[in-house]
Backbone bond lengths (Angstrom), bond angles and torsions (degrees), N, CA, C in turn:
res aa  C-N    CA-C-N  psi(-1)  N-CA   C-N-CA  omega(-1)  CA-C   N-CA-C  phi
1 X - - - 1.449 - - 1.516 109.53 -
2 X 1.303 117.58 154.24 1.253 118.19 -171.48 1.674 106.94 -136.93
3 X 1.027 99.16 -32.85 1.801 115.79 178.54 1.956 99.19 -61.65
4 X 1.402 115.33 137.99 1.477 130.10 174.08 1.907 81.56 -83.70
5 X 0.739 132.08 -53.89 1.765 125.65 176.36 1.415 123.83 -42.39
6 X 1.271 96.11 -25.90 1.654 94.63 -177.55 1.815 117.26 -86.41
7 X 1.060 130.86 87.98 1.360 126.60 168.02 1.297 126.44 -61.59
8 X 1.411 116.95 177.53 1.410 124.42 -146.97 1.868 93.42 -164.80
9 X 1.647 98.31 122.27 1.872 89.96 170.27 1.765 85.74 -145.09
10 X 1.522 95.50 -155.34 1.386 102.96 -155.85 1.416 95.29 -127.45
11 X 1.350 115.78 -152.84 1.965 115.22 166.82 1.424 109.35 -111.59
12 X 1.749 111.71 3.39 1.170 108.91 -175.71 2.074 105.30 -90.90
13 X 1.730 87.95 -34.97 1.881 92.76 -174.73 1.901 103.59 -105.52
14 X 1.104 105.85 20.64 1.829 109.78 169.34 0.974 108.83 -56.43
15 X 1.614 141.05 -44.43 1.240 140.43 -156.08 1.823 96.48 -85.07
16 X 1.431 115.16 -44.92 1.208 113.12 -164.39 1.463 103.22 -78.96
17 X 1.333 137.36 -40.24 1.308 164.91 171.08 1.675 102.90 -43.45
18 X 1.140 113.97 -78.26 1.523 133.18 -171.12 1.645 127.08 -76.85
19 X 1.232 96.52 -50.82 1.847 128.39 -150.68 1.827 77.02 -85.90
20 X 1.290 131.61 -66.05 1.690 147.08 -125.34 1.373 73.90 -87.34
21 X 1.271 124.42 -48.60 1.731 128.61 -152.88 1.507 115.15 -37.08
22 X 1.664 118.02 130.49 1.472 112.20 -168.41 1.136 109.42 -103.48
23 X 1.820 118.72 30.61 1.540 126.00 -164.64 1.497 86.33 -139.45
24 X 1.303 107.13 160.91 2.332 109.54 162.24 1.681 86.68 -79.09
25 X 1.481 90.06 123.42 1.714 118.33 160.87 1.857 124.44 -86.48
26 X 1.307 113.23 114.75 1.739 99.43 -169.44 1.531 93.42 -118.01
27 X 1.662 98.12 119.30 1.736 118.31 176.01 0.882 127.34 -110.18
28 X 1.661 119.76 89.81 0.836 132.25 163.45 1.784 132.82 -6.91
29 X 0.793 145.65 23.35 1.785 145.88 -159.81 1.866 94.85 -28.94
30 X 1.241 125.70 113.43 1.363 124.72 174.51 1.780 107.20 -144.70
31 X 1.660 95.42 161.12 1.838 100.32 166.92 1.267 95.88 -153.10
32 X 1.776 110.45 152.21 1.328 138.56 -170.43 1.552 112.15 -53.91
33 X 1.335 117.34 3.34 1.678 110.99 -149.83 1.659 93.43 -141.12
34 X 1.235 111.65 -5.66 1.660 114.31 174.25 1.438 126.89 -103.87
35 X 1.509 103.07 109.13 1.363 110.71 -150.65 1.526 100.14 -69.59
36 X 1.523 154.63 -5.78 1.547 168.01 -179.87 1.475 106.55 -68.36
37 X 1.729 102.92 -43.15 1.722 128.61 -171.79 1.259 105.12 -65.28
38 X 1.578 116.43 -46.02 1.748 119.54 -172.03 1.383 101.34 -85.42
39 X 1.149 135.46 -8.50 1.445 128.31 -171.99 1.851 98.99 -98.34
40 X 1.530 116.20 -39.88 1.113 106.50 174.98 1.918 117.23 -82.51
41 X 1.424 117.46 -19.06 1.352 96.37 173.35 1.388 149.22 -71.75
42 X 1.557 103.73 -14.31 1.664 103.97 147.75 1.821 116.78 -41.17
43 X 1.533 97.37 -64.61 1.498 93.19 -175.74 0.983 121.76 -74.24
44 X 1.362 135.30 24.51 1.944 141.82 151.41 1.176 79.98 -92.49
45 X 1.199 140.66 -65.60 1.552 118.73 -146.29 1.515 106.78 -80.34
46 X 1.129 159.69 -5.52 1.198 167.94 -179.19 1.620 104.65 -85.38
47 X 1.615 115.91 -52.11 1.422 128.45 163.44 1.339 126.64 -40.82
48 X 1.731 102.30 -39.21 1.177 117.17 -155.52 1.681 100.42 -96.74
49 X 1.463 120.15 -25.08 1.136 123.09 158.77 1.671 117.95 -55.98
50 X 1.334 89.11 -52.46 1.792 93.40 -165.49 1.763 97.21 -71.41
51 X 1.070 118.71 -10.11 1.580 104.36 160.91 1.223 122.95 -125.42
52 X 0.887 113.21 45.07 1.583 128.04 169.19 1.715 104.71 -48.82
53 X 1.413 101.64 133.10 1.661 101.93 176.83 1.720 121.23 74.78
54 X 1.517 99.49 -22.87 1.553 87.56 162.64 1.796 117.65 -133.49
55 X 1.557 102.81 33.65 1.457 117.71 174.95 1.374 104.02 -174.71
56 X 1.311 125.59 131.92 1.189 139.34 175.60 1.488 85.47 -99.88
57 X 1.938 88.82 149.30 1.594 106.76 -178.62 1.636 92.84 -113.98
58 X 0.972 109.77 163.66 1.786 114.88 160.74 1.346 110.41 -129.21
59 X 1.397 160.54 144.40 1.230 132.62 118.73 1.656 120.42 -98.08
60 X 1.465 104.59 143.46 1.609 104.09 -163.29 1.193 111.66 -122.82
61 X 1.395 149.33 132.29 1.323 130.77 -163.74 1.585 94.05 -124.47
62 X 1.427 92.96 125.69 1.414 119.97 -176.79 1.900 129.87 -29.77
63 X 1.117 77.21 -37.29 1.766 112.63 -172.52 1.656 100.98 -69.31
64 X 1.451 114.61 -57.92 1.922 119.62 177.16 1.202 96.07 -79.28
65 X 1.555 146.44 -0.69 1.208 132.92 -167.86 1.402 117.15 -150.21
66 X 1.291 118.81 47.66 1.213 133.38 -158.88 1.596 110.61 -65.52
67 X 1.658 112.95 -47.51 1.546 102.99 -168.19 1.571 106.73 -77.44
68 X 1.697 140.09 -12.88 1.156 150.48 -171.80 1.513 84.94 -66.05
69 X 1.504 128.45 -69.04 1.482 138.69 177.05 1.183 93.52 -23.38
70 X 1.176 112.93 -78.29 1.525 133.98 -154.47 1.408 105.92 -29.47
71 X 1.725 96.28 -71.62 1.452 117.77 -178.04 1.523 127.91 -52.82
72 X 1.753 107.69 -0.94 1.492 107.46 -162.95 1.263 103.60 -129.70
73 X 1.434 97.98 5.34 2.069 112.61 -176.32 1.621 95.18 46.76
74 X 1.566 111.48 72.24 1.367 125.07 -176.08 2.328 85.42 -104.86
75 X 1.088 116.38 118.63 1.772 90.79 -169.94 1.794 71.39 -128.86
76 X 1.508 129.27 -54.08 1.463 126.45 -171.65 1.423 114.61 -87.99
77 X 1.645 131.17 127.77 1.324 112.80 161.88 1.828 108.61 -112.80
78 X 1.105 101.80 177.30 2.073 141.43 -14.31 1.618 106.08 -46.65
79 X 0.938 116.00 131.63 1.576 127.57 154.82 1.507 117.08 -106.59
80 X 1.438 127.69 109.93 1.610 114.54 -175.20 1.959 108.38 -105.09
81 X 0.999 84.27 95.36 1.597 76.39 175.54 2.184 138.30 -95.27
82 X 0.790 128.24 137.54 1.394 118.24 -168.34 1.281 106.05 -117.48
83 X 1.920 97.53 136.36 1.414 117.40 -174.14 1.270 111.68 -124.59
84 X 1.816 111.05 114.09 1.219 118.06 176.23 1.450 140.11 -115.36
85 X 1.542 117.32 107.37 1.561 104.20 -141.46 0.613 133.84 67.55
86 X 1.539 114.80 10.90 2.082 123.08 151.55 1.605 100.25 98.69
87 X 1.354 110.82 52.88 1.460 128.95 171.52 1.471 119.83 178.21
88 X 0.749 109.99 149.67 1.689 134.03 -154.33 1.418 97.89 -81.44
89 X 1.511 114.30 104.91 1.763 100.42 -176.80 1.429 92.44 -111.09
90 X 1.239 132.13 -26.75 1.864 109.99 172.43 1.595 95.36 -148.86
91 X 1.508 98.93 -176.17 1.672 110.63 -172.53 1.696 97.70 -149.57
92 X 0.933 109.45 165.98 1.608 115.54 -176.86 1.625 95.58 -140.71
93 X 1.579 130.97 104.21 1.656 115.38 165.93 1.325 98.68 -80.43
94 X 1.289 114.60 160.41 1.706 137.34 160.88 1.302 108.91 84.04
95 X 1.239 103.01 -151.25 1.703 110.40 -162.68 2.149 96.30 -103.23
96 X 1.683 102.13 142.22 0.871 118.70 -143.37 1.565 113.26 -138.44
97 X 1.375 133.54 172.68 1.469 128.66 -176.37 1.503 107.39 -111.33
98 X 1.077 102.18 -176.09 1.493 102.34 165.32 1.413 110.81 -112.90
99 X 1.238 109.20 7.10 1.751 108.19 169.93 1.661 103.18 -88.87
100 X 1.924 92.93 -54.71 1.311 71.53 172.52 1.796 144.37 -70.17
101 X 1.330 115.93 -5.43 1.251 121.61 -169.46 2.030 92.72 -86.16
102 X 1.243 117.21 -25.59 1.352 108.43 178.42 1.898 97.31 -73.11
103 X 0.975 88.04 -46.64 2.072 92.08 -173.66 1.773 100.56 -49.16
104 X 1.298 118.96 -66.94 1.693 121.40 163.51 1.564 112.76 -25.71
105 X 1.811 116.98 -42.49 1.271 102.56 176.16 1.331 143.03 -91.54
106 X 1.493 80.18 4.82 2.083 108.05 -175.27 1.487 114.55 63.91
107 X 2.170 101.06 41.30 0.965 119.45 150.98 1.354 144.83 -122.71
């Protein structure tokens, strides 16, 4: 990651991190070894710039964060999913735009 926008939590601070969040949160679901993941994380982090302050980004890699996966029936990555008011209102599997990931955020 290269973006100061792009955050990073664990499965222990997800709830406080994600769930608590008083903005729509978009989490990335990613792993080091999926070539779809490196092609889309420029365009999270570019997103995540251009909304700085009114969307927190996460990206989470599957592998340090296995039961969050678990818990979100994350099975293909990239998976980008958005949490609003501390629930999961949509998900996007596969490789993706940045129009559409603003459209996913009802921006």
């Amino acid at each position: 990651m290269t973006s100061p926008n792009v955050r990073t939590f664990t499965d222990a601070s997800f709830a406080a991190e994600v769930l608590a969040s008083p903005i729509p949160v978009l989490v990335d679901f990613t792993a080091p070894w999926c070539c779809p993941c490196k092609v889309l994380a420029p365009i999270v982090e570019q997103l995540a710039d251009d909304l700085a302050g009114k969307v927190r980004v996460y990206m989470l890699d599957i592998v340090d964060a296995p039961a969050t996966a678990k818990q979100y029936g994350v099975r293909t990555v990239p998976t980008c999913i958005v949490f609003r008011d501390g629930a999961k209102v949509s998900a996007q599997v596969g490789q993706t735009t940045r129009a559409s990931l603003r459209k996913q955020l009802g921006l």
